[in-house]
N, C-alpha and C positions, 0 to 999 in steps of 0.2 A: 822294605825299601832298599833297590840298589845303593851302592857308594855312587856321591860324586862327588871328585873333588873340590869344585869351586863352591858347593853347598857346606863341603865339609870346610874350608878355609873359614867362610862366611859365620861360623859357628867359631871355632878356633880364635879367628879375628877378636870376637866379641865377649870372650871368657874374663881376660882382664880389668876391663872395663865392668862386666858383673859383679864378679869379688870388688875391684874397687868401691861401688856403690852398697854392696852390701855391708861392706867391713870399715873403708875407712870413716874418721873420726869416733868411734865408736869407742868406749872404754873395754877393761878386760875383760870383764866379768860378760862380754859377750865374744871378745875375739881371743880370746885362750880361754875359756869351757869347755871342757869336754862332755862325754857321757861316760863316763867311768875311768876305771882303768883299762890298760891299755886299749886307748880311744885317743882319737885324734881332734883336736881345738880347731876351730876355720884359721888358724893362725898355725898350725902343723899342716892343715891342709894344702895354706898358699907353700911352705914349705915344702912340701912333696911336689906339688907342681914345679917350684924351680927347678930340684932334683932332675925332674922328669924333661925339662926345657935342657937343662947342662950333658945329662948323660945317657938321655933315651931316643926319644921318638925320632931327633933329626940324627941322631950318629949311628941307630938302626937304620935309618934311610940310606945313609953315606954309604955304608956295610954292603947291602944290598944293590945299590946303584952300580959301588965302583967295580961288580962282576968280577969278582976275584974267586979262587979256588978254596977259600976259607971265608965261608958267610956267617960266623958261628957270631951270634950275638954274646956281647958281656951282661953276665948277670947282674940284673938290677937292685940295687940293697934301696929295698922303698923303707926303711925307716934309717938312712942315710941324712936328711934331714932332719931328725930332732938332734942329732949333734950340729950341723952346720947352719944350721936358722939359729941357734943360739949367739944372743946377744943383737940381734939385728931388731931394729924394728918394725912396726907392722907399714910403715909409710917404706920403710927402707924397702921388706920383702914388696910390697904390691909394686913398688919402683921398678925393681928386679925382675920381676915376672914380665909385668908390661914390656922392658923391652929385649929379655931374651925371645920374648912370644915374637913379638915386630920382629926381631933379626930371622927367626927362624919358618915365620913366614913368606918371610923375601927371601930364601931360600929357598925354600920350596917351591916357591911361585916361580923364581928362574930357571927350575928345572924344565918347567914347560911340560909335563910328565903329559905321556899317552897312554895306550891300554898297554902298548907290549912293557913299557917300563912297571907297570902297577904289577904286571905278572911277574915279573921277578921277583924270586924269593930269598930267603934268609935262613936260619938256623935259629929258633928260639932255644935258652938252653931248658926249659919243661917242656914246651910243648912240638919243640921240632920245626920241622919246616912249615914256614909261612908268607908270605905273599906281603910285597910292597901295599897292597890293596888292605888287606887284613890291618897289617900293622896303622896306616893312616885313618882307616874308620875307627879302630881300637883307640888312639889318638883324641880323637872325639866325643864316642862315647866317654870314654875315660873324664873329659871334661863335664861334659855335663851330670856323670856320676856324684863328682867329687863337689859341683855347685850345687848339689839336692842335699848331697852330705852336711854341708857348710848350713844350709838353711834349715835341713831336720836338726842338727848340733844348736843352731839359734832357737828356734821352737822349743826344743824339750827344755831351756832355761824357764819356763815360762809352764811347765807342766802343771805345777801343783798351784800357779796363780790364779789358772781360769777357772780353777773352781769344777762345776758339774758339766763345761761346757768338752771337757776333757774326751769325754765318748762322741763327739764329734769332728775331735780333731785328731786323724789316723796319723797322723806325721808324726805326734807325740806318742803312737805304739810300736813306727817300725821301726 
């Protein structure tokens, strides 16, 4: 499937409001579980996403928008968040997510972006030059990654409860 962007916002839009219905009210022992060690809790999860709302996807866009002679992205410390999510709560982060998401989609939507802006490219510092296009479906994907993540994390709590029905539920082997 090509990119597009108002399919991709439409997705973007909607990610906060998933976590919130997944996570809140919910006690810990479902919203900070992990699957091991170093493994991340749906409560590290929303945490990496704010990271990623503060100092990624929209200030990579700015980088390459504002066509400068230096597009070199800053490298992104994704486990940046288990220091700075500490001490917040999980109503606080979902607060938090929700409306760096909102600010940073009325961002992006006043840019009005066309093809020749999607072409503009950037400086990844691993993988080199990439493409306003690349980076906004990355953006995307990236979310709904991190919402299957959050739900296989909630499922494997539950691994050794179901008993034999375990061989039918693949989410608890991936």
């Amino acid at each position: 499937m090509e990119f597009d962007l108002a399919n991709g916002i439409a997705v973007l839009r909607r990610t906060p409001g998933v976590l919130r219905t997944l996570l809140a009210g919910l006690g810990v022992g479902w919203t900070h579980a992990n699957e091991g060690p170093d493994t991340w809790s749906p409560f590290d999860v929303l945490g990496h996403l704010i990271d990623g709302e503060e100092k990624d996807w929209m200030a990579r866009a700015r980088i390459i928008l504002a066509r400068g002679p230096d597009r070199r992205f800053e490298l992104f410390d994704r486990f940046r968040h288990l220091r700075t999510n500490r001490g917040r709560t999980l109503d606080e982060a979902l607060d938090r997510f929700a409306e760096l998401r909102v600010r940073n989609l009325q961002e992006l939507q006043a840019l009005e972006l066309g093809l020749e802006e999607l072409a503009l490219t950037g400086e990844h510092p691993e993988f080199g030059r990439v493409t306003l296009e690349q980076l906004l479906a990355t953006w995307v994907a990236h979310d709904l990654g991190h919402i299957a993540q959050v739900a296989r994390v909630m499922a494997r709590q539950y691994r050794e409860a179901v008993g034999p029905w375990e061989a039918y539920l693949p989410v608890l082997h991936r």
